[in-house]
C-alpha positions as CSV (number, residue, x, y, z in Angstrom):
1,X,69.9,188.2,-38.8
2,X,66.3,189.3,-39.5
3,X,63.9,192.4,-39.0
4,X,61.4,192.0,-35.7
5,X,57.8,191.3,-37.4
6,X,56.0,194.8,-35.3
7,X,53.1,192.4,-33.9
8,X,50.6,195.2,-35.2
9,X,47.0,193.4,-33.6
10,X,44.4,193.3,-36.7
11,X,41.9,194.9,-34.6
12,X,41.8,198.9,-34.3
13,X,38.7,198.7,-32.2
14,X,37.0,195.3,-30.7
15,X,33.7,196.3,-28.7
16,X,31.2,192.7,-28.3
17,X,31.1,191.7,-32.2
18,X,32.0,194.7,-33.7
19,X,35.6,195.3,-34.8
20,X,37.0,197.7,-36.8
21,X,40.4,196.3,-39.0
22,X,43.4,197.7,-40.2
23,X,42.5,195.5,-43.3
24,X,39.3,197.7,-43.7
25,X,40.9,201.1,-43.0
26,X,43.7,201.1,-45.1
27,X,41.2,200.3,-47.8
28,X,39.2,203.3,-46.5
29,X,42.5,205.7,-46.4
30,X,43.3,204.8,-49.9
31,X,39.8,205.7,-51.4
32,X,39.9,209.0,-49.6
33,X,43.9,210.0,-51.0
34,X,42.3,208.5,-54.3
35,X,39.4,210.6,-54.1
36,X,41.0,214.0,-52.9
37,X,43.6,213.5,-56.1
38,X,40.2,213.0,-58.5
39,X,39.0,216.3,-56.7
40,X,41.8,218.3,-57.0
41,X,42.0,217.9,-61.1
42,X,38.5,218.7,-60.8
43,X,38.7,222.0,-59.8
44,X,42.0,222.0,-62.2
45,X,39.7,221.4,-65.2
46,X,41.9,218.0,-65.6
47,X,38.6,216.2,-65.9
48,X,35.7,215.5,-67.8
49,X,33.8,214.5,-64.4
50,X,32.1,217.2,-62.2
51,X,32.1,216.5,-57.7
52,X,28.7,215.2,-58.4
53,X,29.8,212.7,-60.7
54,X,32.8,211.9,-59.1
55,X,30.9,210.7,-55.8
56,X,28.6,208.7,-57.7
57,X,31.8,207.0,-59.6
58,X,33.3,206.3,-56.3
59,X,30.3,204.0,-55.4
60,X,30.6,201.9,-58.5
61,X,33.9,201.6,-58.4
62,X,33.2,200.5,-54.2
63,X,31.0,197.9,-55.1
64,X,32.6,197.1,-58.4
65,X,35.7,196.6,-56.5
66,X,34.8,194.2,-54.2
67,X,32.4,192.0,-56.2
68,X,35.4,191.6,-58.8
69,X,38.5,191.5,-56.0
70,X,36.6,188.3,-54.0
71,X,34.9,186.7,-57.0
72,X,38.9,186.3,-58.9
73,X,39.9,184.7,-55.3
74,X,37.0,182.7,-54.9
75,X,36.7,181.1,-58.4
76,X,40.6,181.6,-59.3
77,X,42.7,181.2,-56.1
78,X,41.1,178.9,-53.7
79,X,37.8,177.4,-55.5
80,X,38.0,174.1,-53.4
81,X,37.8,175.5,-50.4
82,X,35.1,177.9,-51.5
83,X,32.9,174.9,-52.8
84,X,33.1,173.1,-49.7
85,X,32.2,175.9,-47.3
86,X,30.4,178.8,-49.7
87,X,29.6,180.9,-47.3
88,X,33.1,181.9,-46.5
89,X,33.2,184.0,-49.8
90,X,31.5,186.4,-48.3
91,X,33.5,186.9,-45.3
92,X,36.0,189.2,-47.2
93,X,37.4,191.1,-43.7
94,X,39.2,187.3,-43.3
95,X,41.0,188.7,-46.5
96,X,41.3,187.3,-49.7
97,X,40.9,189.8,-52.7
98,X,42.7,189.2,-55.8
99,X,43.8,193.0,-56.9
100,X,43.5,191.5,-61.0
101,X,39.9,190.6,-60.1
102,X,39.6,194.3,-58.6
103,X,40.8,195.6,-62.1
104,X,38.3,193.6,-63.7
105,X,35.3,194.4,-61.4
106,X,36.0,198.7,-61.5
107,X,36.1,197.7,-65.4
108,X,32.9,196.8,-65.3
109,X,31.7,199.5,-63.1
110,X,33.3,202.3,-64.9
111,X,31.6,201.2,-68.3
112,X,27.8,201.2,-66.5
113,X,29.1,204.4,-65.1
114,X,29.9,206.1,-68.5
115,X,27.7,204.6,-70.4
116,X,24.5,205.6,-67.6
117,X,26.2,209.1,-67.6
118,X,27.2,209.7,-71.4
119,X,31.2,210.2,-70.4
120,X,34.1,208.7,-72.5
121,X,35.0,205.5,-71.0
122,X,39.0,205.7,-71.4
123,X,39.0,209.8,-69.6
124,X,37.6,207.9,-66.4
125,X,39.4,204.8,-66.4
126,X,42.9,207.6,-66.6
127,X,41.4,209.3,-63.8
128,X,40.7,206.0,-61.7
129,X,44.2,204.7,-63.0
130,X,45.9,208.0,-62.1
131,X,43.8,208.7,-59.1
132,X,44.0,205.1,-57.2
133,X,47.5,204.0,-57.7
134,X,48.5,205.6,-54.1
135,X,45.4,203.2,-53.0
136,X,47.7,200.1,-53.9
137,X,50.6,201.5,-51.0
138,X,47.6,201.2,-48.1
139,X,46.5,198.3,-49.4
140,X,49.7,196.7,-49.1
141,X,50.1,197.7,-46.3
142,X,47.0,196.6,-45.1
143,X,48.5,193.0,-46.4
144,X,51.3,193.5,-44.2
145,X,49.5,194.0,-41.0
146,X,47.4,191.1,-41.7
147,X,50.7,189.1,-42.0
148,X,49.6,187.4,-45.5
149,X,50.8,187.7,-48.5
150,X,54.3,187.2,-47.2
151,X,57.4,186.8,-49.4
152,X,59.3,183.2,-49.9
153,X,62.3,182.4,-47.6
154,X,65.3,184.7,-47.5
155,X,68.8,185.5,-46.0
156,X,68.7,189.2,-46.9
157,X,69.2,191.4,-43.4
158,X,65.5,193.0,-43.6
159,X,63.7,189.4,-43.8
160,X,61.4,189.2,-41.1
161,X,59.3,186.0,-39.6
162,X,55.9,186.1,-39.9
163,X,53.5,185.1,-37.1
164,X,51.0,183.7,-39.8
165,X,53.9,181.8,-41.7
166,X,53.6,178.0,-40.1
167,X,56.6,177.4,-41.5
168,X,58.4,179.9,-39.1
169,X,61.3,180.8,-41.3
170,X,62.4,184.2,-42.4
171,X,61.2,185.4,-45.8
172,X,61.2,188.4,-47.7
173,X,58.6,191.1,-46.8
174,X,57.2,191.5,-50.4
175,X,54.0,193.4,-49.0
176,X,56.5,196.3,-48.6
177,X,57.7,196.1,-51.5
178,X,54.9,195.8,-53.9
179,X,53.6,199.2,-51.4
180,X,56.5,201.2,-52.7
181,X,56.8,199.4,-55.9
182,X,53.1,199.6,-57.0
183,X,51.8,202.8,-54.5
184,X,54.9,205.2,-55.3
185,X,57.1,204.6,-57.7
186,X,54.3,203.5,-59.9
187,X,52.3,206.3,-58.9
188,X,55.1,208.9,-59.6
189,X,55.8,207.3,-63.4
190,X,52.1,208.0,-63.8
191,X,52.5,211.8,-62.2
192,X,55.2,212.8,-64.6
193,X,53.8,211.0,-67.8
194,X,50.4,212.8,-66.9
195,X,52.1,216.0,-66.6
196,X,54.5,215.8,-69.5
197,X,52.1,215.1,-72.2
198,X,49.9,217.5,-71.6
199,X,52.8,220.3,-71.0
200,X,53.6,218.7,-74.5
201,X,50.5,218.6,-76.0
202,X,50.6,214.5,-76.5
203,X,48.2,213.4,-74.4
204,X,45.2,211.4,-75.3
205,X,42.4,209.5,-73.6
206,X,43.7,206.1,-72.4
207,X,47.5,207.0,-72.2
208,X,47.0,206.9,-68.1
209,X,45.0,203.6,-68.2
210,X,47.6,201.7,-70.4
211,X,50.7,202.5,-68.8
212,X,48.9,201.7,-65.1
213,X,48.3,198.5,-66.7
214,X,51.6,197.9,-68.3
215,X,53.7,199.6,-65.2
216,X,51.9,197.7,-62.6
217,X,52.2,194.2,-64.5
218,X,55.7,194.6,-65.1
219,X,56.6,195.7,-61.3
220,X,54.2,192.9,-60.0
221,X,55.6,190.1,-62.4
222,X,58.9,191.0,-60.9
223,X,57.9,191.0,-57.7
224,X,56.0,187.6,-57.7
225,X,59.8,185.8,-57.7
226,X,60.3,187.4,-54.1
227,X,56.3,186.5,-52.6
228,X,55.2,183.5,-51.9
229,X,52.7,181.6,-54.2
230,X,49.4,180.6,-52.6
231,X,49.7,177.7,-51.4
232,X,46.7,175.8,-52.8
233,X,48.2,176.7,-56.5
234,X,51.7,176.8,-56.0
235,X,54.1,177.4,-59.3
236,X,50.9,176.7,-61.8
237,X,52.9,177.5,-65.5
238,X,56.5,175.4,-66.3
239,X,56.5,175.0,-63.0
240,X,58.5,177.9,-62.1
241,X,55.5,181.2,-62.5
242,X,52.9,182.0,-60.0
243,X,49.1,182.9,-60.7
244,X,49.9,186.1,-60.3
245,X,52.3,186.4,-63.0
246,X,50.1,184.3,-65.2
247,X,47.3,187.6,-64.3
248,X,49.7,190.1,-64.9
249,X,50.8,188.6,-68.2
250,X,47.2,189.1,-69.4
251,X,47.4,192.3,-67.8
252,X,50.8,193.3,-69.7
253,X,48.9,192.0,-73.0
254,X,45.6,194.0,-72.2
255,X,47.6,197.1,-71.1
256,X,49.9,197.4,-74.5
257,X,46.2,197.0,-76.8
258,X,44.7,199.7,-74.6
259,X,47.7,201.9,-75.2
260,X,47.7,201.1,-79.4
261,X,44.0,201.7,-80.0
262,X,43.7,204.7,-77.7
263,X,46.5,205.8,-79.4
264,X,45.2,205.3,-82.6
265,X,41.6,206.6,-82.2
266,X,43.1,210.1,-80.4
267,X,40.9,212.3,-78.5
268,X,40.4,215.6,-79.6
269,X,38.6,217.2,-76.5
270,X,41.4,216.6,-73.7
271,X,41.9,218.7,-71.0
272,X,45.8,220.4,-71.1
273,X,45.9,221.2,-67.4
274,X,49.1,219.4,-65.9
275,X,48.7,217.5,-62.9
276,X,50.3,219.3,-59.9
């Protein structure tokens, strides 16, 4: 017994050669809930950013996004094929972005951004860490519509078969799980830690941005034993752990350091207003 597979087509829109994809637009939807969450603690006085600086932000973290998201895949996931045909790194509506690389390249974006606009580093990476976890839900789903990313074989009653899957057999559908794992139930642990420590009085810069890191490596090392490892790397440590839980170990690592230091250092001009 499995779940029908809704044969979604990838295309929105198809007119000659332009096509607008679901991949694209849930990408889209989650930087506008994203964006609309940064404005709202804005005009709460949750922020050290003003509008201004938050639309500038939002293009760094575009560009950073992407440049980090297909360079991870390209050089981490599938570097054979990307050396034999190069130009196929840049067509990134085929899919292919690693969401650890995406970490890495808003990293980088977010330090030119404070450091060109004389901001603390850690209040924007909270804001971008509280701000975009709903982003990871559309994403996901985005995945799912695609039809990649899929889980590995299952009996459970909601396994479906995936059109993309050559194999033809059903497996888990771990896009929807890593959407409500990583887009709500991460995003709601984030919510009520936000609004807790500031009711409190506890809160300091870089509390947000550690336990996004920590939280989403946790639920994403978990949920790499029900998705399917990319083929082209298969179980890569002891044979039994996937890339991505080789990633989200570093993650879990990097996450607990940003929580002790942050910690340590303090911040002494933090906004109290809770989130709402």
């Amino acid at each position: 017994m499995t779940l029908p597979y809704p044969k979604i087509p990838p295309d929105i829109i198809s007119f000659g050669p332009f096509k607008l994809r679901w991949y694209g637009v849930m990408y889209l939807v989650g930087y506008f809930v994203g964006y609309r969450l940064a404005l709202s603690r804005i005009r709460r006085g949750a922020s050290v950013l003003t509008q201004q600086q938050l639309d500038t932000l939002v293009a760094y973290l575009v560009v950073g996004m992407l440049i980090g998201a297909r360079l991870i895949y390209v050089f981490v996931y599938d570097f054979p094929e990307f050396r034999a045909h190069p130009w196929r790194a840049f067509a990134i509506w085929t899919g292919g972005l690693s969401f650890h690389g995406a970490i890495v390249g808003m990293a980088c974006a977010i330090a030119l951004f404070a450091h060109r606009h004389r901001v603390p580093t850690l209040a924007i990476t909270d804001i971008v860490a509280f701000c975009g976890a709903p982003g990871l839900f559309f994403g996901r789903i985005g995945n799912f519509i695609n039809g990649e990313l899929y889980g590995r074989p299952s009996n459970v009653p909601w396994a479906m078969i995936f059109p993309t899957d050559p194999l033809r057999v059903p497996r888990h559908p771990s896009q929807l799980y890593e959407a409500l794992a990583e887009g709500v139930v991460l995003f709601l642990v984030l919510w009520l830690l936000d609004r807790r420590a500031r009711a409190r009085g506890w809160y300091w810069d870089g509390l947000l941005t550690g336990a996004f890191l920590v939280g989403y490596a946790l639920l994403r090392f978990l949920l790499e034993f029900t998705r399917q490892p990319d083929a082209q790397l298969g179980f890569i440590v002891f044979g039994k752990f996937s890339m991505g839980q080789l990633l989200s170990t570093i993650m879990l690592l990097v996450g607990i350091v940003v929580l002790a230091t942050s910690r340590y250092r303090g911040s002494k001009n933090v906004p109290t207003t809770a989130s709402q």
